[in-house]
C-alpha positions in Angstrom: 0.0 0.0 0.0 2.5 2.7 -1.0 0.0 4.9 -2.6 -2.0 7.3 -1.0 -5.1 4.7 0.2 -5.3 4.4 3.2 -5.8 1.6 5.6 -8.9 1.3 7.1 -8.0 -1.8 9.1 -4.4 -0.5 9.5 -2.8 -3.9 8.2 0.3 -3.7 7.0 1.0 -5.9 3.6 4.7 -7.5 2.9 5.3 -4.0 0.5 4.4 -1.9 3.6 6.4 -3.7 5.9 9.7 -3.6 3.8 9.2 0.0 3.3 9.0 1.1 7.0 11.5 -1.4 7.4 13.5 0.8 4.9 12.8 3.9 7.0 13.7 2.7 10.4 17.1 1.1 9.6 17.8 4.2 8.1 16.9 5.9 10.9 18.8 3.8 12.9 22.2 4.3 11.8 22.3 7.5 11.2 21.7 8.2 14.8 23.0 4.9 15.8 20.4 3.3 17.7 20.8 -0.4 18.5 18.0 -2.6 18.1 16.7 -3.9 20.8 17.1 -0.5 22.1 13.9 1.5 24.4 14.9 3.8 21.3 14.6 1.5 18.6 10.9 0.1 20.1 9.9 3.9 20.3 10.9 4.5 16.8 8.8 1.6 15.6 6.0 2.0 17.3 5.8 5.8 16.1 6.6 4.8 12.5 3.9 2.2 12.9 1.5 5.1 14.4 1.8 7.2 11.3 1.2 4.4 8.9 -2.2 3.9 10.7 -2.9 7.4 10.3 -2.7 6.6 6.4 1.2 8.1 5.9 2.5 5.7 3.5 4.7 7.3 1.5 9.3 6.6 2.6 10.0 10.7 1.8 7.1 11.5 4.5 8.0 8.4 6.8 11.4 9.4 6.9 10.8 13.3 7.8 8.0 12.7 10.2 10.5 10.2 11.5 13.7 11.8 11.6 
């Protein structure tokens, strides 16, 4: 669901999950957090909060992220 539909049940398909995948290992090392981390969990769960609000695009991931 990389397009601008959004989720009504919030699932996330294979696509989705490899794209905030993407954004959060990006995230990561630039700012060098270790998985695992309380930093790491608190990253996915907000990346995971603005994909349920229907933000599915990486560019708008990434700076609502970063």
């Amino acid at each position: 669901m990389t397009n601008s539909e959004k989720s009504p049940s919030g699932i996330a398909y294979p696509d989705d999950l490899a794209l905030l995948k993407r954004v959060y290992d990006r995230i990561c090392e630039e700012r060098g957090i270790r998985a695992g981390s309380s930093e790491a969990e608190q990253l996915a769960t907000r990346a995971m909060d603005l994909f349920g609000m229907g933000i599915f695009e990486e560019d708008a991931l990434y700076k609502n992220l970063a």
